[in-house]
N, C-alpha and C positions, 0 to 999 in steps of 0.2 A: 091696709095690712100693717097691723102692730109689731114692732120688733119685742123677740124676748130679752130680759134684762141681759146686758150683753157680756156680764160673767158667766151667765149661765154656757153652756157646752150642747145644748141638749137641741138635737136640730128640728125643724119647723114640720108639722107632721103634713102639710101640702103649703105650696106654693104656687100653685096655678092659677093665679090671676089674669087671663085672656081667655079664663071659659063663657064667661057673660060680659056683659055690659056694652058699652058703644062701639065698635070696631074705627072709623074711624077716631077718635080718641088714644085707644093704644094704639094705634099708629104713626099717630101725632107724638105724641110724651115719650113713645121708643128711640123714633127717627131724631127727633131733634135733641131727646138728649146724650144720644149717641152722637149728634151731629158737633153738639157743645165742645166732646170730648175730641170725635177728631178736626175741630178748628183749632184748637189747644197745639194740635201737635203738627197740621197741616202751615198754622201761622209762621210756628216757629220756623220751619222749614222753610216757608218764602223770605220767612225774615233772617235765616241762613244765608240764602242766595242774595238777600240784597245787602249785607254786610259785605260779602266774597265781589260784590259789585260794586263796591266804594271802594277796595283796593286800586278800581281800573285797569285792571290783568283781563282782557276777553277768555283769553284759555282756562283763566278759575273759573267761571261761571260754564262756559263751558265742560271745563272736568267733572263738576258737578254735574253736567247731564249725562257724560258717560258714566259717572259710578251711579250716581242711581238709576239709570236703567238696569244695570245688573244687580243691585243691591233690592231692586222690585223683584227681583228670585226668590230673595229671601225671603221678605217680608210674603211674597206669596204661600210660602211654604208654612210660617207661622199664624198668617191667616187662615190658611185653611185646618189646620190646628186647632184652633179658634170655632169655628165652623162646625166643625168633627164632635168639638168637647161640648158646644153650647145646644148640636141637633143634635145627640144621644141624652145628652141632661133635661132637655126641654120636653123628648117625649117618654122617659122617665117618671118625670114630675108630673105629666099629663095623667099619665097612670095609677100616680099615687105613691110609688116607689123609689122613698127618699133614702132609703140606705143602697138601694142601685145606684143611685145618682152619687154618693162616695164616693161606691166601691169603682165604679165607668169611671168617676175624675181623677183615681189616682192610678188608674192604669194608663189614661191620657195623657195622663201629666208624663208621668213613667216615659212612653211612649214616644214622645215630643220632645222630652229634655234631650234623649239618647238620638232621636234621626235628627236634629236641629245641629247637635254638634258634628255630627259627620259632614252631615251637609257644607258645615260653615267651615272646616277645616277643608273638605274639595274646592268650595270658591274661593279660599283664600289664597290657593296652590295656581287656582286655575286664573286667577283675577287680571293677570298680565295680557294673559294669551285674549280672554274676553273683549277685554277692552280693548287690543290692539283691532281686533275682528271688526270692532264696529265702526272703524275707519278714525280713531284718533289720532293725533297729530302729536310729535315728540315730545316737545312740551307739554301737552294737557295732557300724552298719557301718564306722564310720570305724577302729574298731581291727582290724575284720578284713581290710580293704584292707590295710593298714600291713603289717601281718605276712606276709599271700597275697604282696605285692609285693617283700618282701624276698630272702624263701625262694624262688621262681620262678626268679631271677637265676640261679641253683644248677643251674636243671635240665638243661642239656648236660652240668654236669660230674656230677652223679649217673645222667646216661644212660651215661657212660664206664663208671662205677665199676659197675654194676648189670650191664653185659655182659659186663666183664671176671670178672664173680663169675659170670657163665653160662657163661662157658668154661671158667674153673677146675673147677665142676661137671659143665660134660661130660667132661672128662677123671679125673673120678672121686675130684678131689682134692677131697673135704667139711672136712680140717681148714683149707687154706689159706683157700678160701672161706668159712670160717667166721670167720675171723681177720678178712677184710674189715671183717665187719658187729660183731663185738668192738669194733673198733679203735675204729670210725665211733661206736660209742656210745659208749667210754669217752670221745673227744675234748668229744663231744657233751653228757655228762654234768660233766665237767670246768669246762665252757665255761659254762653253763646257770647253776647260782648267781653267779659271776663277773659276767657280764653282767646278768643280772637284776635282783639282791641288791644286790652288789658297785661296780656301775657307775650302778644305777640304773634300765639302759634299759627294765624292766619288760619289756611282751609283745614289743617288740622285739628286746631282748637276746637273749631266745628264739630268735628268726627268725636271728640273726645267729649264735648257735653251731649254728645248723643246715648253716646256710652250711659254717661254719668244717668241722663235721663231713663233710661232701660232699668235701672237699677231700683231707681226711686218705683217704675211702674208694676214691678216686682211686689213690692213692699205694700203698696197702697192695695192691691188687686188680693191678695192672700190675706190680709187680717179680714176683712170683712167674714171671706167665705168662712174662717177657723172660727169666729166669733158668731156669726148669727145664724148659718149653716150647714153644724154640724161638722165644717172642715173634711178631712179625707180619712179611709177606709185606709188603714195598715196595709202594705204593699203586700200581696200576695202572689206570685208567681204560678200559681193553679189558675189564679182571677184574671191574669195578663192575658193567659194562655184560653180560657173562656171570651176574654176581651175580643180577644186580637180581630177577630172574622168582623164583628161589624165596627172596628173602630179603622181598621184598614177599607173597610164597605166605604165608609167616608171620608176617611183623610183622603186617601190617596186619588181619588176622585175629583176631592177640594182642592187638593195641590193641584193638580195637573190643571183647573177649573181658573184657579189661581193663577199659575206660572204662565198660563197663555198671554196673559198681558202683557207681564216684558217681549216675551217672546214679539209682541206685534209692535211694542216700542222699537225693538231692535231692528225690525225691516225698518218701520220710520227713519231710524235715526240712522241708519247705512243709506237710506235715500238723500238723506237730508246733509249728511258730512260732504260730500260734495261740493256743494255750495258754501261750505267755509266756515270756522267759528261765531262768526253773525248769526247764521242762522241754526248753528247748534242751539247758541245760547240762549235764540230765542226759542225755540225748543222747551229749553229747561224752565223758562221762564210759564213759556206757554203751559206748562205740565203742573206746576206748583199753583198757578193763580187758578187752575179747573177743578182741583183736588179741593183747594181753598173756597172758591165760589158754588160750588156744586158738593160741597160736605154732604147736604142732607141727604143728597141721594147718593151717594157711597157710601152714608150712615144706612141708609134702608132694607140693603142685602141682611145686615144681620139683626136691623132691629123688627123689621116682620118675622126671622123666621121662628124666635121663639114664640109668634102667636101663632102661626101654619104648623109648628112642630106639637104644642101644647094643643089645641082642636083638634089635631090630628091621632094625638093621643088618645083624647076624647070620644071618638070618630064624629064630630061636628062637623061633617063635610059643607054643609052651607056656609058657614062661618069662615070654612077654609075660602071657598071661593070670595065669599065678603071681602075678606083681607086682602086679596090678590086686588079685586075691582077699586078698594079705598085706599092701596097703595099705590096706583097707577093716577087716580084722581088726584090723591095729594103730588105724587110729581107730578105731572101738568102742571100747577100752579107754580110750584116753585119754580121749574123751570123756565117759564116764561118772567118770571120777576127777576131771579138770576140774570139771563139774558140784556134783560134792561140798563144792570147796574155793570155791565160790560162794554155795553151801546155807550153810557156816560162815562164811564172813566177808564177806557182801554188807552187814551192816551196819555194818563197822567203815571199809570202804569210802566208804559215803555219810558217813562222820562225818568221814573225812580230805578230804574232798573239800567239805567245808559242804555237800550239799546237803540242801535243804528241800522239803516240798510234794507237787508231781505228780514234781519230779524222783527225790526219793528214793523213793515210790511204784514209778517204772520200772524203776530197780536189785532191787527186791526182784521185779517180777515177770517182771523179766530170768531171773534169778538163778535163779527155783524150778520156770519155766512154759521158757520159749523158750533156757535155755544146752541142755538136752539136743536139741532139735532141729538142733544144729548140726552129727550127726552126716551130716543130709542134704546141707549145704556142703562136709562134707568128701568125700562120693560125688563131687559137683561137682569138685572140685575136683583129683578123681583124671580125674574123666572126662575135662576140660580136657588134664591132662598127656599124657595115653593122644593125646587127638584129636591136639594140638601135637607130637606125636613120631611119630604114622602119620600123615601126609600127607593129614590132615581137620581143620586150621585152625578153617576156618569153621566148623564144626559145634560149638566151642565158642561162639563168637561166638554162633550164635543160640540155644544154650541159654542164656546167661549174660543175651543183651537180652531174651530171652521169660521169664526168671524177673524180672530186673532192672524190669521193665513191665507186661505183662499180669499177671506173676505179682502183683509186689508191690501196683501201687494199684488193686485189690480187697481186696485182705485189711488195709492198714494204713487206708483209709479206713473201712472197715467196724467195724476195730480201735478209731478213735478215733469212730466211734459208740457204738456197744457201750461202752468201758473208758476212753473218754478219755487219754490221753498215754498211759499203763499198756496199754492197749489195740493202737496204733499197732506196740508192740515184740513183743508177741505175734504180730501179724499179719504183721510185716518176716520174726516168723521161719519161720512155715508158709508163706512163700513159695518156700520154697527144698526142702520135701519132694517134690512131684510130680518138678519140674525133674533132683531130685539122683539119684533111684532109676532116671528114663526116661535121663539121660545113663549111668550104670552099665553098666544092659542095654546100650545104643547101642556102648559101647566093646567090649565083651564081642561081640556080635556084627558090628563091623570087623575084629577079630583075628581073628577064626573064617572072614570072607569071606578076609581075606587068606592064609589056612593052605590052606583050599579049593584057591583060585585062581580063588572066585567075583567077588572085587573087583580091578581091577586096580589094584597100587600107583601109579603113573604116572598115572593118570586123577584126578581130583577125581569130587566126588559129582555134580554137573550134566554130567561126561560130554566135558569138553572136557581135551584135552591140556593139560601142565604140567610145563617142565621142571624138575627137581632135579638136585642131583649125583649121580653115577650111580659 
């Protein structure tokens, strides 16, 4: 795909590159350089926490797991954002309809800039009471407000930067959209000993090159689309108002799809405070090195679904199924290599991180019991993309709150009967087996009603009409 000269203004008359050719291939080239993008940001972040762990404060490292637990609200909200802007533009473009795909991204934008800030001014009101909820301790609540409250400030402008990378991905472009989230960490990283170290401001500083980093991912994420894709459709409030039905079809779907995850961190990590800062912090620890070791398949949710939203556009229903089957094959593989490079160095791990106790206990029975089950996350996670790109939303949504809740506090309560802290991560992770293989089947048999012409596209699953763009 040639870019036009990139004065030109004039947008791309199709961009649907995942109608032919290998499937696993765009699989591969999506996932991983999606994966690029969030080890950029995912590094930095463990490299956050192990600077806040050379202070030798147990309660920083811990704070750090109480505000990002709640600060995963956010980011859920913006991911699903994200989600919303890249599955309406991807099946758009499938269609052929590139001035849609404008007029959809700047009602989303629109959209997203306005519920992100409301959002971020209730959890920065509600940020005290939050964190006190999840059983923090005096000390580490007060450093985990601090930080929660800084970073917050941020979240309109990373709701910008995070749908302009959905769009960039629906149109098939994985290296610019990868460049996003490079950028965002390199600033982030840069930024991070400076303020820290440098300046002083400890767990602050942190929050504050986060900021800094949000701002850069703004910037990198919007020239491209203005430059080689025609940029956005003059805000129209007739267009909002046409929008609104299927961009709330999907956000509010993705968010809810989204937000179940803190939500199931938060039983976690109310099981887990009990047991003391040790094993918060291993917690925290434990939560950045999974994000970190397991990128590719939390890159996969959104780098399949512009090839399931684009075929689907298409109606390529075989191709749809394809992608489901060679995105399951590619995780297996990595999963199990992941796995391996946790088997060898889960200890060197707990030694840069000082932890001690039940926390270091966790990491190793992270590491040897509960990383391979994550292969069922990534079913999930494929199922998610499949539902968010055919016109079944919600149906991620209640697999994500019913693994997120029924699933999870049985099994981690039980966990920290049974195994104590060590126990809790064992049980967080067979929560997510039932859930991940019943969403697989589920998607696999939506594509098959739709090839039929047993389910009709236009309907939701309760049966009531729903418009989209047609």
């Amino acid at each position: 795909m040639t870019d036009p000269s990139p004065a030109s203004s004039k947008p791309r008359q199709t961009s649907a590159k995942f109608l032919d050719g290998n499937l696993m291939r765009h699989v591969t080239i999506m996932s991983l350089s999606a994966s690029v993008g969030l080890v950029s940001i995912f590094l930095v972040d463990f490299v956050d926490l192990l600077f806040i762990a050379q202070l030798g404060d147990p309660a920083l490292t811990a704070a750090i797991g109480f505000a990002g637990t709640v600060l995963y609200a956010s980011f859920a909200v913006t991911l699903g954002l994200m989600i919303a802007c890249g599955a309406l533009g991807a099946r758009l473009i499938g269609q052929g309809d590139i001035e849609g795909v404008r007029a959809t991204a700047t009602s989303v934008m629109s959209f997203g800039f306005t519920i992100s800030l409301v959002i971020a001014g209730i959890l920065w009101l509600a940020a005290p009471g939050l964190i006190a909820l999840l059983g923090a301790s005096e000390a580490t609540h007060a450093h985990a407000v601090s930080y929660f409250r800084i970073v917050i400030f941020s979240m309109p402008i990373a709701a910008i930067g995070m749908m302009s990378s959905g769009l960039l991905r629906a149109h098939g472009d994985a290296r610019r959209a990868m460049m996003v989230t490079l950028i965002t960490g390199f600033v982030n990283a840069v930024l991070d000993p400076i303020f820290i170290f440098g300046f002083g401001w400890g767990l602050e500083g942190a929050a504050i090159a986060s900021v800094c980093a949000r701002i850069a991912m703004v910037a990198t994420a919007l020239t491209p689309i203005i430059r080689h894709y025609g940029g956005f459709a003059p805000f129209s409030l007739a267009q909002l108002r046409l929008d609104l039905s299927p961009i709330l079809g999907l956000t509010i779907p993705a968010i809810l799809t989204n937000v179940a995850t803190p939500v199931g961190n938060s039983i976690v990590i109310m099981v887990l405070a009990p047991f003391g800062d040790e094993a918060v912090a291993g917690f925290a620890v434990i939560g950045r090195m999974s994000v970190l070791v397991f990128c590719v398949i939390f890159a996969l949710s959104g780098a399949v679904g512009p090839i399931i939203g684009q075929n689907f556009g298409a109606q390529q229903y075989d191709r749809v199924k394809s992608t489901l089957r060679e995105a399951m094959i590619f995780s297996s593989g990595f999963v199990l290599l992941a796995w391996g490079l946790l088997v060898v160095g889960h200890e060197h791990i707990s030694d840069l991180f000082k932890l001690t106790g039940s926390g270091r206990d966790m990491v190793v029975w992270y590491s040897w019991v509960a990383a391979p089950l994550f292969l069922f996350n990534g079913a999930l996670f494929v199922s998610n993309a499949a539902f968010n790109n055919l016109k079944r939303p919600i149906w991620s949504s209640l697999l994500n709150w019913g693994k997120n809740t029924l699933g999870i506090a049985p099994f981690v309560i039980l966990g920290a009967w049974l195994g104590d802290a060590s126990g809790v991560i064992v049980g967080q992770a067979l929560s997510g087996v039932f859930f991940g293989l019943f969403g697989l089947w589920l998607a696999y048999h939506l594509v098959s009603g739709y090839q039929s012409g047993d389910i009709d596209p236009d309907k939701p699953w309760w049966g009531k009409p729903r418009a989209y763009p047609s």
